[in-house]
N, CA, C and O atoms as CSV, one atom per row, in Angstrom:
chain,resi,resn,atom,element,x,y,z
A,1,UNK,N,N,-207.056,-16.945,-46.468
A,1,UNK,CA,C,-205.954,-16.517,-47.308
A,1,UNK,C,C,-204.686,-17.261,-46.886
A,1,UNK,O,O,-204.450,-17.549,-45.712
A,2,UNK,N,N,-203.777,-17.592,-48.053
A,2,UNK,CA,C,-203.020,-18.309,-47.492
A,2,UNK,C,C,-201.617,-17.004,-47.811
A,2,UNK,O,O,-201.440,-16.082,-48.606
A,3,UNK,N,N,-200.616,-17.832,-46.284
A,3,UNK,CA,C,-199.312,-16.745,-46.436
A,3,UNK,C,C,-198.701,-17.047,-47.626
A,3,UNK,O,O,-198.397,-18.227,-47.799
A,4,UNK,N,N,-198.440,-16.208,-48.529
A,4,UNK,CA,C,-197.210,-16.215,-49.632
A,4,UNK,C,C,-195.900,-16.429,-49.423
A,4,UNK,O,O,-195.483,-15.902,-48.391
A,5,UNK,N,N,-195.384,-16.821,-49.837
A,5,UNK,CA,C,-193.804,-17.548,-49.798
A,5,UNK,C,C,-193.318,-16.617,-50.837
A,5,UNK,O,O,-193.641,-16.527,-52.022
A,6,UNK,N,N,-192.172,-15.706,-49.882
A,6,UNK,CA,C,-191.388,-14.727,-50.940
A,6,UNK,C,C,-190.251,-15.864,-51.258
A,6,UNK,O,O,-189.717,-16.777,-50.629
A,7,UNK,N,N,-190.161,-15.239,-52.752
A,7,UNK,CA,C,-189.526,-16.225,-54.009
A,7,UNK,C,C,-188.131,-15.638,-54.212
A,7,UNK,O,O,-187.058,-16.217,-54.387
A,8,UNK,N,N,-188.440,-14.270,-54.140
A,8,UNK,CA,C,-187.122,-13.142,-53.895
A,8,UNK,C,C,-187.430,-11.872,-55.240
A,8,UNK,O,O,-186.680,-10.957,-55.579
A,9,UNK,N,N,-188.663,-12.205,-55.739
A,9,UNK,CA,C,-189.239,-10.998,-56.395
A,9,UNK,C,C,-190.006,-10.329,-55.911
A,9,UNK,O,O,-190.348,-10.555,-54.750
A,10,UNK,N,N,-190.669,-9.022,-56.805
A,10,UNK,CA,C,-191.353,-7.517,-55.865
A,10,UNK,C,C,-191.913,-7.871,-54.710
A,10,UNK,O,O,-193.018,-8.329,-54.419
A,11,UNK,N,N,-190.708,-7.505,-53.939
A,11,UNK,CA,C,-190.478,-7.377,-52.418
A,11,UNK,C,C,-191.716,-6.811,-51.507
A,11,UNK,O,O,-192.176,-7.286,-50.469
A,12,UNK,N,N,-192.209,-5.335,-52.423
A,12,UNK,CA,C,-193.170,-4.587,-51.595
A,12,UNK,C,C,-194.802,-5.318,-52.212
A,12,UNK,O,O,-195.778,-4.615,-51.949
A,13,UNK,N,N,-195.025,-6.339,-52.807
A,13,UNK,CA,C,-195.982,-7.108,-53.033
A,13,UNK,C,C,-196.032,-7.815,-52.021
A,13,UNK,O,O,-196.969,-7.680,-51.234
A,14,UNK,N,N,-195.080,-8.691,-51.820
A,14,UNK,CA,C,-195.163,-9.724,-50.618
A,14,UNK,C,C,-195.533,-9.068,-49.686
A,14,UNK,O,O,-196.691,-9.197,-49.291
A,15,UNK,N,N,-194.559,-8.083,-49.007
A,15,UNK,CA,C,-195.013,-7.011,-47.857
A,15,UNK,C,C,-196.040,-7.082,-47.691
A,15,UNK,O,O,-196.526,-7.858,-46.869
A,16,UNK,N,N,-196.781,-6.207,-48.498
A,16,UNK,CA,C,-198.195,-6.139,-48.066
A,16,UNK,C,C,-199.384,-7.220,-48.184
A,16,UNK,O,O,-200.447,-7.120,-47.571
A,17,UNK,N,N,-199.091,-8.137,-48.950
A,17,UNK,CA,C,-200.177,-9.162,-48.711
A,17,UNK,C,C,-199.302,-9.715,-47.222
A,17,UNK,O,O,-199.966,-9.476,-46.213
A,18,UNK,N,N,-198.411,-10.167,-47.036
A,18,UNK,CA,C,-198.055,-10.481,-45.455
A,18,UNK,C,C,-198.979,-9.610,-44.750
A,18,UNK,O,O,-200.182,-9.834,-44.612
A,19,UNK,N,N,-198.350,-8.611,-44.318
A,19,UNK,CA,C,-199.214,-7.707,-43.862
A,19,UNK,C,C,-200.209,-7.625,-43.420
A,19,UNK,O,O,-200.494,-7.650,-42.223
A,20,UNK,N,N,-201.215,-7.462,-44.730
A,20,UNK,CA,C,-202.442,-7.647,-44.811
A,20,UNK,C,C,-203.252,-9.363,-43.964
A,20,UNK,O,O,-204.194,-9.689,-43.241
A,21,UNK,N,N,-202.255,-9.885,-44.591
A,21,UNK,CA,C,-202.673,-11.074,-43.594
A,21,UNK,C,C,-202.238,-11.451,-42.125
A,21,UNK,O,O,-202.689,-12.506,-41.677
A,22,UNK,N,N,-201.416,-10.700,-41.343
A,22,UNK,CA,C,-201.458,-10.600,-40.504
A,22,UNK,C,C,-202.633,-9.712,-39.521
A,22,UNK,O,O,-203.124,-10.025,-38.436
A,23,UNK,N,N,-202.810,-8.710,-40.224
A,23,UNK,CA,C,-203.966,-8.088,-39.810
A,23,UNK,C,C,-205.583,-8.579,-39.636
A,23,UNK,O,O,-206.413,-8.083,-38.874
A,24,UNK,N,N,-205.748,-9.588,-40.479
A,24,UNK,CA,C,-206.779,-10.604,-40.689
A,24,UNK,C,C,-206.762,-11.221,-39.629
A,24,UNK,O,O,-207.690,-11.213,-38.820
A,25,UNK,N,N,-205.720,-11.823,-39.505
A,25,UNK,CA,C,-205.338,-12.956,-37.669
A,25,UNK,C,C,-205.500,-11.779,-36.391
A,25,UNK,O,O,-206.148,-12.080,-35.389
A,26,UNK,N,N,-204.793,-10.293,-36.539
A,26,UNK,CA,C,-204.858,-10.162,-35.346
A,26,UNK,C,C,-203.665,-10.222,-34.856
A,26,UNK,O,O,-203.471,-10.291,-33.642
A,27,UNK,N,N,-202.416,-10.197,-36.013
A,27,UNK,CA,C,-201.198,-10.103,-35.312
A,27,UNK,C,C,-200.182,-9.123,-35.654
A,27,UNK,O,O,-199.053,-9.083,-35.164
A,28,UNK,N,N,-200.754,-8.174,-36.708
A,28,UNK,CA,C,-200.035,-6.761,-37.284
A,28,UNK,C,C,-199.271,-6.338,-36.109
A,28,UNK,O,O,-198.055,-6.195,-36.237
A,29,UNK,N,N,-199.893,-6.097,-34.860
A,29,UNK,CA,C,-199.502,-5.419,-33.728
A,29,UNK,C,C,-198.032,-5.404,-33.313
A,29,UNK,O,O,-197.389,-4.433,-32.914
A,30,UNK,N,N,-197.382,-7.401,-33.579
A,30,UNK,CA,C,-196.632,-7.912,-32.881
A,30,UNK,C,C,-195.416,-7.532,-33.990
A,30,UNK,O,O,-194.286,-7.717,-33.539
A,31,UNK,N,N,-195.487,-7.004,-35.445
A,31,UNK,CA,C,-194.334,-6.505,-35.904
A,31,UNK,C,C,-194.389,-4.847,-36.016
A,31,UNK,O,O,-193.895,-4.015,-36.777
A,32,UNK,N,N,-195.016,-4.823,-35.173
A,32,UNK,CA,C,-194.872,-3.242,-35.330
A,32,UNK,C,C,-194.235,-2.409,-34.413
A,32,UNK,O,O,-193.888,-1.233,-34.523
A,33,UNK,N,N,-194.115,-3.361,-33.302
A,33,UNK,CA,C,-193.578,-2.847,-32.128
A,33,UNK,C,C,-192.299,-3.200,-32.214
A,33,UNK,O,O,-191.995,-4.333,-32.586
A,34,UNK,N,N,-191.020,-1.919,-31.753
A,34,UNK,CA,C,-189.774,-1.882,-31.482
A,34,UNK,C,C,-189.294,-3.261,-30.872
A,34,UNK,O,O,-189.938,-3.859,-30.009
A,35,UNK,N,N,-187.905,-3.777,-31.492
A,35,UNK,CA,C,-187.632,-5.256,-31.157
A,35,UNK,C,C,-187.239,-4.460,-29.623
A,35,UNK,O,O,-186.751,-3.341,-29.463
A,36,UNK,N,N,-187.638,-5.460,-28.614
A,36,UNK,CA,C,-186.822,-5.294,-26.791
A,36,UNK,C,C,-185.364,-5.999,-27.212
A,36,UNK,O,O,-185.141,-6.910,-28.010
A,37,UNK,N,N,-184.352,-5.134,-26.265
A,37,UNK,CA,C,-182.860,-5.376,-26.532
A,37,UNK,C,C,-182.866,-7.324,-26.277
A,37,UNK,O,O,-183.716,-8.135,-25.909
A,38,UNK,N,N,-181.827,-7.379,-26.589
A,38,UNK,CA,C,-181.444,-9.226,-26.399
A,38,UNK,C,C,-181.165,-9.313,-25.086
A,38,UNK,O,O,-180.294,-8.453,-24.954
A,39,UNK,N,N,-181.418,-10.006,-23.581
A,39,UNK,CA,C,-181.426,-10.263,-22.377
A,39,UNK,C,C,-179.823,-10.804,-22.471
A,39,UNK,O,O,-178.953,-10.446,-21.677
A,40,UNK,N,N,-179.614,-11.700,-23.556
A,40,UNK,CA,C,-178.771,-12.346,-23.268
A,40,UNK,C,C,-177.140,-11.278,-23.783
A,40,UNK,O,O,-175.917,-11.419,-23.757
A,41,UNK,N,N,-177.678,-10.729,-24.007
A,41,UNK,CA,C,-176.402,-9.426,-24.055
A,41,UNK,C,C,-176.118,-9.223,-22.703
A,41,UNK,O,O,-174.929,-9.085,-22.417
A,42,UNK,N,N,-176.702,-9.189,-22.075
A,42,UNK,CA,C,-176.128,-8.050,-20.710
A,42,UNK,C,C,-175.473,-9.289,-20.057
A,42,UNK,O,O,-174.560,-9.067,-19.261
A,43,UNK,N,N,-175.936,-10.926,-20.370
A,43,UNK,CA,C,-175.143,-12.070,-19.557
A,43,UNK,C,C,-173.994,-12.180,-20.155
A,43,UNK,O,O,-173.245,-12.948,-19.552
A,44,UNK,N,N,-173.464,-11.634,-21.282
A,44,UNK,CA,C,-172.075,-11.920,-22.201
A,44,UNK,C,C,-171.210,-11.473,-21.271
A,44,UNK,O,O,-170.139,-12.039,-21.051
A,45,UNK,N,N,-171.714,-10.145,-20.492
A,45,UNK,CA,C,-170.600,-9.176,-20.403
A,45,UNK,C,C,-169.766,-9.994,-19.125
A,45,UNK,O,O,-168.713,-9.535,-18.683
C-alpha cells in the first residue's frame, strides 16, 4: 500500500488510511505515544 499524500481534503480519510498503514509496517505504536518534553528547553533557560 502506498502512503497517501493529504491534498487538504477529508482529513479523517487520510487519517485512517495513514494509520492503517502504519499499522501494516509496525509503526502505529510510535504516534501514539505522548510527545517527551523538548531537551533543548531546559538548555534555553
Amino acid at each position: 500500500m502506498e502512503l497517501p499524500k493529504f491534498t487538504g481534503e477529508n482529513f479523517a480519510l487520510w487519517e485512517r488510511k495513514v494509520e492503517m498503514h502504519l499499522k501494516e509496517c509496525g509503526l502505529l505504536r510510535f504516534i501514539q505515544q505522548p510527545m517527551l518534553p523538548d531537551p533543548t528547553t531546559k538548555q534555553k533557560k
